[in-house]
Every structure is written in C-alpha cells, then in structure tokens.
N, C-alpha and C positions, 0 to 999 in steps of 0.2 A: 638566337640568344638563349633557347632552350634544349635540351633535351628532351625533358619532361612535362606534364601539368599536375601539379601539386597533389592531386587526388588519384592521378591515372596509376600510381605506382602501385603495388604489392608487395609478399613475401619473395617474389620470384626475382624482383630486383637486387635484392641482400648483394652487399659485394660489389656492387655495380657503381662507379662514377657517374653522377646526372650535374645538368643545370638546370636552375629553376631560376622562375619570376617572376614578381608578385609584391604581394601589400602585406604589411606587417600589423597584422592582426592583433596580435600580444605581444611583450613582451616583458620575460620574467629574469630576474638574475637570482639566485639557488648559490650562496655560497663561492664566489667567483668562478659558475658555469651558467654561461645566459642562455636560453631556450626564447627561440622567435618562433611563434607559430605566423607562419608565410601560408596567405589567403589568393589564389585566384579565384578563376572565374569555375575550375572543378570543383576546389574545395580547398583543406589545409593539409599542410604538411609542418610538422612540429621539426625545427632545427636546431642542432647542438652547436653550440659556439665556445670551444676552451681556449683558458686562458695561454696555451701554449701557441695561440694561431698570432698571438703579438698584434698588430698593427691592427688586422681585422676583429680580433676580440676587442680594442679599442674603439672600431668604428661600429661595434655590434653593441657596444655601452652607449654609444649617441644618439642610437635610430626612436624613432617614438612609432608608435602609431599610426598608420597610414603612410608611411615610408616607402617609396616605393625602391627593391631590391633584386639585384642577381644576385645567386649563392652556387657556388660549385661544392659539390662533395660526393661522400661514398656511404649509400643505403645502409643501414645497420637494424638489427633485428630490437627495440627496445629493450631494456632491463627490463627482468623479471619483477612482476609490481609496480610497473610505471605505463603499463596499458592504459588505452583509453579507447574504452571500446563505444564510445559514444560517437563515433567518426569514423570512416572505414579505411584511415589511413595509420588506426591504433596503434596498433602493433609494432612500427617500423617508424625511422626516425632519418636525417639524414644527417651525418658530422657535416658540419663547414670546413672546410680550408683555406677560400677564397670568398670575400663577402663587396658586393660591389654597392653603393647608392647610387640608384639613377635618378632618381627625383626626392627631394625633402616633402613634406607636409609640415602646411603652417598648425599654430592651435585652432582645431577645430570648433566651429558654432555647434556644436552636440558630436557623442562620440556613438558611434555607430552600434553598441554594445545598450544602450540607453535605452530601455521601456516607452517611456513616455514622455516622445518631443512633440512640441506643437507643430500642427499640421500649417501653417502658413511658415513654419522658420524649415520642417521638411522641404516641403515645395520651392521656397527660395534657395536651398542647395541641393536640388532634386539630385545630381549626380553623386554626391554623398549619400541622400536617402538609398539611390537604386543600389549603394553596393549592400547593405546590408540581407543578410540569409534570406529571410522573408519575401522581400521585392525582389531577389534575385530570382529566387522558388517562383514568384506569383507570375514574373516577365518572361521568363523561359516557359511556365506552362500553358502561357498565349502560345507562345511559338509553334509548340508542339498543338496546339488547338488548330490552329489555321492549317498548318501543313497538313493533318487528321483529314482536314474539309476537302482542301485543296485535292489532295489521296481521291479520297472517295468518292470525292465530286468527277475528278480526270478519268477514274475508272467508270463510270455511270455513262461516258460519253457527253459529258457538259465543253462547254468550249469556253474558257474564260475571257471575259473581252472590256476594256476600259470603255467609262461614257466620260462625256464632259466634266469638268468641276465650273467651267465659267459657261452658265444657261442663264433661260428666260426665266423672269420672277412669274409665278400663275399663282391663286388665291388658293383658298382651301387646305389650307396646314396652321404648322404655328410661321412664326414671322422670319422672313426668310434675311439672308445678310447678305449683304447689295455692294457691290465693288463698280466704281465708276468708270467708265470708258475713257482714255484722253481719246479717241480714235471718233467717236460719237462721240460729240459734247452731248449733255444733257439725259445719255443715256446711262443706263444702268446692267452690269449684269447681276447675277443670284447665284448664291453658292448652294449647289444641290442641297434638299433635305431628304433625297432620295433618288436614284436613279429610275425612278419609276417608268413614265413615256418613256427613256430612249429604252428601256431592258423590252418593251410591248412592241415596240420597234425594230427593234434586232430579231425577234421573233416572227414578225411580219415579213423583216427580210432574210428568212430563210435558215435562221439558227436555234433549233429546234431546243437547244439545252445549252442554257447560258448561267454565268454566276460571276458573279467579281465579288472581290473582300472590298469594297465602296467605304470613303471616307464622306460622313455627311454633314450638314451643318442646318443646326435649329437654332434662329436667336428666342429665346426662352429663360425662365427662372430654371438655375441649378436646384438638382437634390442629387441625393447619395445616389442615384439610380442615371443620372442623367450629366451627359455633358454638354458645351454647345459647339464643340466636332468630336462626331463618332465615328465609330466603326462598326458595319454591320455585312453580314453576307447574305447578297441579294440574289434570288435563284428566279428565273423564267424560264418553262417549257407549253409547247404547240403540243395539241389533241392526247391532253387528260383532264380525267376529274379530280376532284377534292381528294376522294381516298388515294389514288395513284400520286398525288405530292404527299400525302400522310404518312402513309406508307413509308417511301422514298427516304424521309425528313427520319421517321424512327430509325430506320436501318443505319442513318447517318449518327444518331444522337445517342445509340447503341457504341456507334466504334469509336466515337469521340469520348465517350464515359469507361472506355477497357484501355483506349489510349492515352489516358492521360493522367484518370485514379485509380486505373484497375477495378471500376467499378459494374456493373450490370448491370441494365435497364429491364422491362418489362418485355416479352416480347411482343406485346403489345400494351398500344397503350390506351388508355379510357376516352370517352367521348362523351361530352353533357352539352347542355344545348345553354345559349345564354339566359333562354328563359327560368330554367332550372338552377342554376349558379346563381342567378342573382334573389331567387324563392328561397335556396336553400342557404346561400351565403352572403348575401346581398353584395356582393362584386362578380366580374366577371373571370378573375383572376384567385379563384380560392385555393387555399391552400390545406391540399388532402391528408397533411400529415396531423391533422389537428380534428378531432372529431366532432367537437362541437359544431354545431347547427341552429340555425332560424329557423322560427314556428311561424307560421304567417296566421293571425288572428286577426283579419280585417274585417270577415266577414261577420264572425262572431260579435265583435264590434261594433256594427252599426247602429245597433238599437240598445245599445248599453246606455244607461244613464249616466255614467261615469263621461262628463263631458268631452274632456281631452280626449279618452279613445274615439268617442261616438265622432266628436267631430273632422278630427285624421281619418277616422275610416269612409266619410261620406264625401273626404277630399275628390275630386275629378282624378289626382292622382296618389291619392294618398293611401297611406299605409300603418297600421299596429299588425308589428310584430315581436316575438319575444327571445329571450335568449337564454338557455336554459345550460346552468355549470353546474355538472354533478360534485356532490360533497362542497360547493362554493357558500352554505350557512354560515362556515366559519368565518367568512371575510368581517374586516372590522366595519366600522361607522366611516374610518376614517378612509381605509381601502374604499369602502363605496362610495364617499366625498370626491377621493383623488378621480375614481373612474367616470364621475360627473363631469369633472373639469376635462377629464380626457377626450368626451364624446362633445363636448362644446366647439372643438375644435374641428368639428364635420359641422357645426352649424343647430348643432341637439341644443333645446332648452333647456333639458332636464334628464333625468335617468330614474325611472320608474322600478322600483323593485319589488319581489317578495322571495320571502326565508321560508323556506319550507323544513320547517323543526320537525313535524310529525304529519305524514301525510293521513294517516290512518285517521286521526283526530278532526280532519274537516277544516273549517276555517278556523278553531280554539289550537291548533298546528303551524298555521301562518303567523309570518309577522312582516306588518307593514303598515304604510304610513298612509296606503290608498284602497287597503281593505274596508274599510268602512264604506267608500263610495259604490263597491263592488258584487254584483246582486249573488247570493249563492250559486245561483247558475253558471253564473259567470267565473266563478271563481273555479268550481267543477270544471268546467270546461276547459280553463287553463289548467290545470293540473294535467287532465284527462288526455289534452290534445301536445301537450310539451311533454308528457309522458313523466314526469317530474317523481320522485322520491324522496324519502326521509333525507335529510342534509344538504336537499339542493337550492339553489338560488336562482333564479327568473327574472331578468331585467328585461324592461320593457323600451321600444321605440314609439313613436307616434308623433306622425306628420308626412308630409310630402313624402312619395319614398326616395325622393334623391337626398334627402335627409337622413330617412332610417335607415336607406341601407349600407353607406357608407359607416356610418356612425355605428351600426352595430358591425361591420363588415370589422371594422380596425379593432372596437373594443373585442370582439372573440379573437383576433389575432392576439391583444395585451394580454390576456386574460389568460390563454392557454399558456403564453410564456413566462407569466407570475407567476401562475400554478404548476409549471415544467408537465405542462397536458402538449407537447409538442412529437411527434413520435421521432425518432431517426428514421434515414434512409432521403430512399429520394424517390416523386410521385407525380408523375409525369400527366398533362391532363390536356387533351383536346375539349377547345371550347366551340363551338360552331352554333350555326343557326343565329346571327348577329340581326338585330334591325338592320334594315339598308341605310336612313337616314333616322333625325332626332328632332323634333323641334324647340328652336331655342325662341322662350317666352318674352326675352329681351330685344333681339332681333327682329322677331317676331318671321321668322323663315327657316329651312329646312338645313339641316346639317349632315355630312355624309359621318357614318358613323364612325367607319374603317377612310377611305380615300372617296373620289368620286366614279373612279376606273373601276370601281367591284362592282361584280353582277349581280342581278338577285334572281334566287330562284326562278326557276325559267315558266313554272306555271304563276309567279306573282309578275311578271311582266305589264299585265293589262291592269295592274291594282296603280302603278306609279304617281299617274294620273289622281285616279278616283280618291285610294285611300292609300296615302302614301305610310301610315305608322303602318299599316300589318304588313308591308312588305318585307318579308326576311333577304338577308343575301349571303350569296355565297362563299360563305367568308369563313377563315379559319384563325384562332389563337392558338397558339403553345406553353402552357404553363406549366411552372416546375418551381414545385416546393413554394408556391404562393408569387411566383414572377414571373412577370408576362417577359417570355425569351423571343418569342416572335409574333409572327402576323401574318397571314394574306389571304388570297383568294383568287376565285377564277374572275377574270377579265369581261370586261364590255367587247367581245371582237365583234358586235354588228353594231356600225354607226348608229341605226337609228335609235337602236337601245342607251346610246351614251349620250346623243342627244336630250334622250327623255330626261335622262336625269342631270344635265346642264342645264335642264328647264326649271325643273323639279327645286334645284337651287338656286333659283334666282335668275341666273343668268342670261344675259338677253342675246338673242341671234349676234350681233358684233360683236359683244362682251364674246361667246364662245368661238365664232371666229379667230379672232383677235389674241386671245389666249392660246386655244386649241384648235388653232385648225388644220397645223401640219400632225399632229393626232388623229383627228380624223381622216384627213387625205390619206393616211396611210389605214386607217382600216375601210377604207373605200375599196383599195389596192390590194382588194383577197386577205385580209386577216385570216390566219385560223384558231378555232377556237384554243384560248389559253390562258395559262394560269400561271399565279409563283407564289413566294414569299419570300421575306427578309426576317435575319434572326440578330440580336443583338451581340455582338460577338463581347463586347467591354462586358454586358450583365455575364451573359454566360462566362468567361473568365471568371467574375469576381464569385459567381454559385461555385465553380470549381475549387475556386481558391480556396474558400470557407470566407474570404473579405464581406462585410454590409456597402461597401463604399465600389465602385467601379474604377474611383481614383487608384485605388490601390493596386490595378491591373493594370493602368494606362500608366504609359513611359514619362509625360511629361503634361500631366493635366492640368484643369486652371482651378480656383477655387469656387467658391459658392455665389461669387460676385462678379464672375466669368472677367476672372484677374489669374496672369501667370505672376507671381510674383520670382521666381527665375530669370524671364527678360524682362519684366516690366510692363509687360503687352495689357492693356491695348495703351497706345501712343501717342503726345502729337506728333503731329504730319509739319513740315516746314511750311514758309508761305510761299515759296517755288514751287514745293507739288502741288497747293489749292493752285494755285494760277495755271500750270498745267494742264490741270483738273476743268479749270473753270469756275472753279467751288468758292464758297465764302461758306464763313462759320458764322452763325447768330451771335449776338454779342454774349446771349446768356449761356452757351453752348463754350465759348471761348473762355469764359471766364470758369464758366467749372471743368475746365482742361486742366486749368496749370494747375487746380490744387489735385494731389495722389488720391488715386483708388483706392477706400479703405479696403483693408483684406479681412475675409472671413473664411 
C-alpha cells in the first residue's frame, strides 16, 4: 500500500513518485490550498493538496483528524520560507494527486494534540493515548531497552529460558493472585511474583547463565512506581560472587544508557553498605544527586534534658537525628508549617527546628521554639556536629528510628526539590551489606529482609540461631538517582543453611516440606553455589523516559485501584464458570460485584 514511511524520505527523493499511509495529524486550508500533515508510526510528512486535483481536493476538505489515508504523489523541495526545521522531514513536502480514505474517525474523547487529559479518560482510550509523540517515544524506548538486555545478555553466554506463570502459592512476599483449578476442585494455583525457585533450579540443572524478561504478578496497593503485573529481568548464574554479578550488571547498565539516551555511566559504580545509607540518609535507597545529609545525634541525646530528645534517644530503638539545609533560614513559618504536615505522613509527631541567623553570635544567633529547653552544650554540639553556618536551618527527628528515618529520608528528598538543591545527571549506587531478616513487633517473628533464599554471610552462619538481627546477608540493591531498579543476592545452595532459616521464620518441618520441599530435593541433587538478581524493567523505562509514573512506559496499565478502565477488567464471571469452578460467591462479595469499580 506503500512506498514510503512518512519520515524515511529526504532531499534525495525530490522528483520521485511515493505512496504513503497514515493518520491525519493536522489539517490546515491556506486560501484554497489544503496542507495535511500525515503522521505514522516514523513520523510526518506535510502534504500539498491543490485545488486542481478536483474530486481529491474535495475529499481533502472532508478528512478531520485521525483520518486514516493513502496519498500518492511526487516529492518536492518546499518553498523557500516554508521550512520547518522542527521535524526532519522540513524541508521537502509531497504534492497529492491521488488521495484515498481508508478509515474515518469519529469525534474524539480528547485530541491527541491536548496537554492535559485525565489519566482515567487516557487509559479508557489507551490506543488513542499510545498514538500520541510522547507514548510513542516512551513505548519504542522499552523496545529498544529489552533488545540492549537481551544483546548483551546473548553475548555473555546466558541462555534465555521460560518458567511457569501458573505455580504453587508459598508465603513470604506480598499477596499472591490465585486462579482456580476446574481440573482440581478446591485447588488453587499462583501467579508468579517472581520466578525465583524455578531460575535456582534451572541452575541446579545445569544452566549456568540464565535470564528471561518475566511477567510477574503482586496483588498489592498501587503507586506511581508499582503495578500488579510487572515486568522485570531476572538473571541466575552458578560459581560467582557478589562482585562478579556487579560487575556483569554495570557493563550491562553502561550499554543500556549509550543505547538508548546516549548517555554514560560511571565506569564504576559506588558501593555503601545499608548500615551507612540508612545513618546518613535514613533509607536504603538514597539519592546521590542531592547533598544533603542526616546527623545522627542520639548519643548526644541521651542525657539531655530536653525530654523528647532524651526520651527517643533512650528508645531500645530509637533515634534524634537532624537535618541540616544550607541557606534554608529563609524558609517562611508557613513553608515550615507545610513541612510538618509533610513528615506526619511517615507517622512524625512533629518537626523540631532551628534557624541559624548568626552562627558566630552563640545561642543570641538562633531562633527557635525549643532553644530554651536546650542546654548550651547541647546547643554547641549541634551546630558543631551538623557543621551548620550563618543562613542554615536544622530540623530535627525523634523517636523510633522507623519513624525518623523515613520521615527525614522523604523530607530531604522535598526539601532539595523546593529549593532545586537536586543536581542533574545520573548516580548510580550499590547498596549491600542488608540485615538477613527483621523483626516484626506485631507478629511478633522474624521477617526475611530481601527473600528467604538469600544467604548471609558465610562467617555469620552459626549467629542464625543465637542472634539472628546481627546477621548480615549477602545481598545486593541497585540504585539510581533515589530508585531501587533492582535486587538480589547470592543463594542458600547448602540445604541445611535454608533450612536454618525456614526455621528462623517460623516455619515448622511440614509447613517447609509442604511448601518447599521440591526446593530443597533439588539442592540435596549437588547445587552449586549461586547467585542472581532481578531488575525492574517498567521503573528503569520510566528513569529513561524522564516519566514519575511507570504507567507511562507500560502499553496497557491499570489504574491506582488495580482497574483497566479500557476492558473493564476485573469482571463478573457468569454462574456457569462458578459452577464449573465449584465456587460460590459470599453474598457481601456478590453484591459489591454489580456495582462499578470506582477509578482513580
């Protein structure tokens, strides 16, 4: 139907008969001479339509917007002064002579040209969303991401290889989505949240470098970072360590960053341990383009009379710490109002300040609301140890530190971004040195930090038992520009070490039977020692794009309410397939079927 793609032509065409096909992007009429600019999937090509072409200039006055068209004609060099060199098809134009409609478009629910349409009326005409520049740019530079991996990966000697999507449900993640058997009444299977056991498995049997681009599935609360089916690339290899995947993983995130923005990486990249990340940034995922830093003042703390600090520092787990923004004096009452309410939303009581007007001048320099309670010493010491200057500002955390440090963690992320203290570029950061597990006070039992399948340190082995928090494990994150992009670690290959820590969580000899015991049976059957990770391909897209959203890089995502509003998804089911099923619906479960998922 074509010759051509709208964008592939140049000056070396001139002269030349083409057909084209495509969508009708604009179109303008200029004194009875209409100009269509014809949009595919290269790009545009701007088309002449005179009034001497009769019948097709008449049907080039009817066409609207998203039109879809064949146009035959002959390449021409534009008039002098009618460049447009904002496109790389400028220059050059094509007359019509023949102009065909193959398809009309009705009035569109938004026109593709529109700044700002709401993201639930996007998504419900997601195939209008995807044509526009943007999503086309964003869709195409997955493309080119995955094949980069795929490249690199095929050159390295990995072997690509499918696992299951329909598996056993096992504990230890977020909440898995269960599809029923007709085949096994009363059973259930689970839609991976990971390929994890079968990728430790295929390694076991004998495939030393493995990787799939894995679709996975977390039933979970959506955010802009998260959907509840992903896509990630999941890598396992037999007999290396941590740095030989680091390594591996840079060389990859090197040719993925020249392949896709022409950009550079490090040739190497930094490494902090999580104890240090969360001291100096209170998350484990900080973001290095931003300088600010946490002071840890717990100790000083303790014998202060100013009760709130004394008594967060004397917490079992507690923590004052402070936060120090150079030249941040200026901030209003009102700014430090807003950033009260801001850190309430980590769970903070309150937001502790001081203004350092004149550092030179002592305390008659400060201004605040809780220098009075604050002994000179103490006041010294904060300056001294925040390293604080004329114009800067000190906000303070205290309490638990799963409090403080999230709470300051987010407020230095705001804070750097109100004040444009963010630098460009891009700051690539190994986190290592992870706890093995966590205890949760609710539960009142042991949590894996990373998975259950990560090893820890090979000399904390005999600590599992005794004193399971010092145990570190062998675990790795990959952070970039403040986003955790991946994860993993070296593997449990000696049963009895996976054992310990099926113990360690709870779980009772049949519970890890039951769950995991073709797991083990297969590292009974000569494991070798190994390792991997997964990287989030949707986040990494949407870093690449420049998007906050991952939706913006996925073809056909759902919203924040894990709603397509596109097909309608999720559905009732008839009462044929429950009775096939064997299923019944609760009556309260039924009755909130029929009314519609709101969308957000």
């Amino acid at each position: 139907m074509r010759t051509h793609h709208c964008a592939s032509m140049t000056e070396s065409e001139i002269g030349e008969r083409v057909r084209l096909c495509g969508w009708v992007n604009s179109r303008r009429d200029h004194g009875g001479v209409i100009f269509i600019d014809l949009r595919d999937s290269s790009g545009i090509m701007q088309i002449v339509v005179n009034p001497e072409q009769g019948e097709y200039f008449a049907v080039a006055e009817s066409v609207r917007n998203e039109y879809v068209l064949q146009i035959k004609g002959v390449v021409r060099e534009r008039p002098a002064g009618t460049e447009n060199l904002g496109i790389s098809t400028g220059t050059i134009e094509v007359v019509c002579d023949t102009l065909q409609v193959l398809n009309k478009a009705v009035n569109l629910p938004f026109q593709l040209e529109e700044g700002d349409v709401n993201e639930a009326l996007r998504l419900q005409y997601r195939y209008l969303d995807l044509r526009r520049e943007r999503m086309q740019r964003n869709i195409r530079l997955r493309h080119v991401l995955i094949q980069t991996i795929r490249s690199y990966l095929n050159d390295c000697s990995f072997t690509e290889i499918e696992t299951p999507i329909l598996t056993r449900s096992t504990p230890e993640g977020a909440r898995d989505y269960l599809v029923p058997s007709r085949v096994h009444t009363g059973s259930f299977y689970a839609l991976p949240q990971s390929p994890q056991m079968f990728k430790q498995m295929l390694v076991i049997a004998g495939f030393e470098r493995y990787y799939q681009i894995a679709r996975c599935f977390r039933d979970e609360d959506l955010r802009a970072d998260r959907q509840l089916e992903f896509t990630q690339l999941d890598i396992e290899m037999a007999f290396i360590t941590e740095q030989d995947i680091m390594q591996l993983m840079e060389k990859l995130f090197r040719k993925v960053f020249k392949s896709t923005i022409d950009t550079d990486l490090p040739e190497k990249f930094p490494v902090m341990s999580y104890s240090e990340a969360m001291l100096r940034f209170g998350t484990d995922r900080p973001d290095l383009r931003i300088s600010l830093e946490i002071t840890d003042l717990t100790d000083t703390m303790k014998s202060e009379e100013f009760q709130v600090f004394r008594r967060a520092a004397n917490l079992n787990d507690g923590r004052v710490a402070a936060l120090r923004v150079p030249s941040g004096s200026s901030l209003s009452r009102q700014q430090i109002d807003d950033y009260t309410k801001y850190v309430a939303d980590w769970g903070a009581k309150g937001l502790a300040y001081i203004k350092v007007n004149d550092v030179s001048s002592g305390r008659d320099g400060l201004q605040s609301p809780i220098l009075k309670f604050l002994s000179d010493q103490t006041v010294n010491r904060i300056i001294e140890e925040t390293s604080s200057e004329s114009g800067d500002m000190i906000f303070f955390g205290a309490d638990h530190a799963s409090i403080v440090n999230p709470s300051l963690a987010a407020l230095r992320v705001k804070i750097a971004g109100d004040l444009n203290q963010i630098e460009s570029g891009w700051r690539p950061l190994w986190v290592v040195d992870f706890p093995l597990v966590e205890f949760d006070e609710t539960d009142k039992r042991w949590y894996s930090v990373h998975h259950p399948f990560t090893a820890p340190k090979q000399s904390h082995v005999s600590d599992i038992n005794e004193s399971p928090e010092s145990v570190l494990s062998r675990a790795y994150d990959l952070v970039l520009n403040g986003v955790e992009v991946g994860g993993g670690s070296i593997r449990n290959h000696s049963m009895e070490t996976q054992n310990k820590i099926f113990s360690l969580l709870g779980l009772s000899a049949e519970e890890i039977d039951a769950k995991f015991g073709f797991l083990l049976n297969a590292l009974r059957c000569g494991a070798p020692p190994h390792g991997g990770i997964a990287f989030g391909i949707d986040r990494i897209a949407a870093l690449l794009s420049g998007e906050d959203s991952i939706r913006e890089v996925i073809a056909f995502p759902k919203t924040q309410r894990a709603y397509c509003p596109l097909t309608s998804a999720p559905n009732e089911i008839s009462t044929d397939q429950l009775d096939e099923l064997e299923l019944r619906l609760k009556p309260t479960a039924a009755i909130m079927n029929q009314a519609a998922i709101p969308d957000s």
